[in-house]
C-alpha positions in Angstrom: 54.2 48.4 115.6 53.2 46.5 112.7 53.6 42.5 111.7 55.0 41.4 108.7 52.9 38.6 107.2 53.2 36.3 104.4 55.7 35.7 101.6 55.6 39.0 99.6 56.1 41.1 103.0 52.8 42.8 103.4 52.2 44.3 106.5 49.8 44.2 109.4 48.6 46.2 112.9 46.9 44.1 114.8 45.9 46.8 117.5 44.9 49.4 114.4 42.6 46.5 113.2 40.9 45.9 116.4 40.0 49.2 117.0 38.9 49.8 113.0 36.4 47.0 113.7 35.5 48.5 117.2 34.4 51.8 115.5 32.9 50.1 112.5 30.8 48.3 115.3 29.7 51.2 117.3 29.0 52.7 113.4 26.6 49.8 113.0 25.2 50.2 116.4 24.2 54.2 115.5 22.7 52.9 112.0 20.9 50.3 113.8 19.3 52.2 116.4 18.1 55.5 113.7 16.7 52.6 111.3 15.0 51.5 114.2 13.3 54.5 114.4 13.2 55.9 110.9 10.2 55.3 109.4 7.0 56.9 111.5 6.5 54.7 114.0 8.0 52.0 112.1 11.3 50.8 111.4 13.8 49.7 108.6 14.0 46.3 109.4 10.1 45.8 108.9 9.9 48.3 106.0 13.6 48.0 104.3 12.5 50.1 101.3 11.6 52.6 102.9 15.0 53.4 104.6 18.5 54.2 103.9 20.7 51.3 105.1 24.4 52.2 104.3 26.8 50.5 102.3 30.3 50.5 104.7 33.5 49.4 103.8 36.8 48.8 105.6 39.7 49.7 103.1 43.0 49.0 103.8 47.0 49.5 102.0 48.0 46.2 103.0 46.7 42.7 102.1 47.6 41.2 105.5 46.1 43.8 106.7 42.6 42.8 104.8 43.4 39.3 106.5 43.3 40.7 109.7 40.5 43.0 109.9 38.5 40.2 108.1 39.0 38.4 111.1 38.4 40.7 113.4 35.2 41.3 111.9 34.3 37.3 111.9 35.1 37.7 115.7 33.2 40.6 116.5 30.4 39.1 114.4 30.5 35.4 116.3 30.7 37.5 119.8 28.0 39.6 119.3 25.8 36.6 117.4 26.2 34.2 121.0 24.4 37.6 123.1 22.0 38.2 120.3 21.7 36.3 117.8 20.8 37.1 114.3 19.9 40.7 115.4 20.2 43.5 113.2 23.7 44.5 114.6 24.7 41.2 113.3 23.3 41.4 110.3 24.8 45.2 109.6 28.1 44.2 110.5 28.0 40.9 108.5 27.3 43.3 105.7 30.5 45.4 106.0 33.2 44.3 103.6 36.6 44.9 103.7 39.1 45.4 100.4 42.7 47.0 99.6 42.4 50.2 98.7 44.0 48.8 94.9 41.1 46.1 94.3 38.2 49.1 95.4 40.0 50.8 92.7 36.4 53.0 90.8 34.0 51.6 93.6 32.5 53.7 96.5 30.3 53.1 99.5 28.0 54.9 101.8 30.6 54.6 104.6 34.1 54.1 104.6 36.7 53.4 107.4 40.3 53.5 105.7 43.1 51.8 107.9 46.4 53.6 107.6 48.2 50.7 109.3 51.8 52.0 110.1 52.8 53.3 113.4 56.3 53.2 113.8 59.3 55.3 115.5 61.0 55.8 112.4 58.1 57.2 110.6 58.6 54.8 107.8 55.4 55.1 105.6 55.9 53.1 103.0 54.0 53.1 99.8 51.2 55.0 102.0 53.3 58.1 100.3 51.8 56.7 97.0 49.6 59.9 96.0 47.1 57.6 93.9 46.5 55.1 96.3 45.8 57.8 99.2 43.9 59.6 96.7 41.6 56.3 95.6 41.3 55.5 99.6 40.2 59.3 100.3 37.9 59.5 97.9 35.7 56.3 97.9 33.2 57.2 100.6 29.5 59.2 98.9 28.4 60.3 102.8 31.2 59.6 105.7 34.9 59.0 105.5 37.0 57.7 108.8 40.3 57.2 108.4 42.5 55.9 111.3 45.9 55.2 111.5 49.3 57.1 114.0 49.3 60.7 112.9 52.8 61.0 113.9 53.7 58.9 111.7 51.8 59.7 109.2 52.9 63.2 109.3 56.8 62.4 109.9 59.6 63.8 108.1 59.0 61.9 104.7 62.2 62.2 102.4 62.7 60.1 99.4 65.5 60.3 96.5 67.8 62.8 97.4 67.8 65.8 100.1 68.0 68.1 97.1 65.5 66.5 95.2 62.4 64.9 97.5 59.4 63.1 96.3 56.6 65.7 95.9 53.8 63.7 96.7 55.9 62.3 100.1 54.3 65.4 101.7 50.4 64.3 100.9 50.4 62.2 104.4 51.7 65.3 106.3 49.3 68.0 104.9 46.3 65.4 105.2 46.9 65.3 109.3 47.8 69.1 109.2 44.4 70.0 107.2 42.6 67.3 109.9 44.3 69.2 112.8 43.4 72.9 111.4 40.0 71.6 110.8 39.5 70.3 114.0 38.6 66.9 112.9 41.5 64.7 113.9 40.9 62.9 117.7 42.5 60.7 119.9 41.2 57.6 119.1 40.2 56.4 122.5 37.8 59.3 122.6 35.6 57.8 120.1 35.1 54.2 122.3 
């Protein structure tokens, strides 16, 4: 599916979000348990500048989409704050920020999860098919890039303008979940919970 939100039409995927923040959280969970043991005997927590702590961002197309995650993150955050609170879970994931992919526009982070957001029968993309804006969202991670969204969608039959005369860059989405197929690098989500 996908929700339409607010007055200029932006969309959202509540179910995409959901699981974005559920992988960001078992992310954190990794990051927290090597820091914990990174430093000799140590840890990162007690000896922060010795360690690596990454910067991870959530980017997204949509700006209801931003809304969403944001608060899917605040949730995650309050649930896992009432079991342990202030731990260092907590305090990785309240670190994690989430943008559009147009305002992180020339920025970058250690980590970044991009949500495709559409997942629909039709295969409608949207401006998804905008070659600048995938190539900004692909682009902005330094060490680890996750980027979730329906591949069959994604990888639909993308025409725009005439039959005789399609949009070049349409195709991007489709060659991005062929080369992640080929590569053996695109899973079934539920795999990775």
């Amino acid at each position: 599916g996908g929700a339409r939100g607010g007055a200029v039409r932006s969309i959202s995927n509540p179910t995409e979000a959901a699981f974005v923040v559920r992988i960001c959280s078992k992310l954190c969970e990794s990051i927290v348990q090597t820091a914990t043991i990174a430093v000799g005997g140590g840890n990162c927590w007690e000896s922060p500048g010795e360690c690596f702590l990454p910067r991870i961002r959530i980017l997204t197309f949509y700006s209801a989409q931003v809304k969403v995650l944001q608060a899917e993150l605040r949730a995650t955050v309050a649930d896992i704050s009432r079991v342990a609170p202030k731990g260092h879970l907590t305090t990785m994931l309240e670190s994690v920020r989430v943008h559009s992919v147009d305002s992180f526009q020339g920025s970058e982070a250690d980590c970044v999860l991009v949500s495709f957001v559409r997942s629909n029968s039709a295969m409608r993309v949207g401006f998804l098919k905008d070659f600048q804006r995938l190539n900004v969202a692909l682009t902005r991670a330094k060490y680890l890039l996750l980027a979730i969204g329906n591949a069959a969608t994604l990888e639909g039959p993308i025409v725009i303008g005439s039959p005789d005369r399609p949009f070049v860059d349409s195709d991007s989405l489709a060659a991005l979940v062929k080369y992640s197929r080929q590569k053996k690098v695109l899973v079934d989500g539920i795999s990775l919970l």
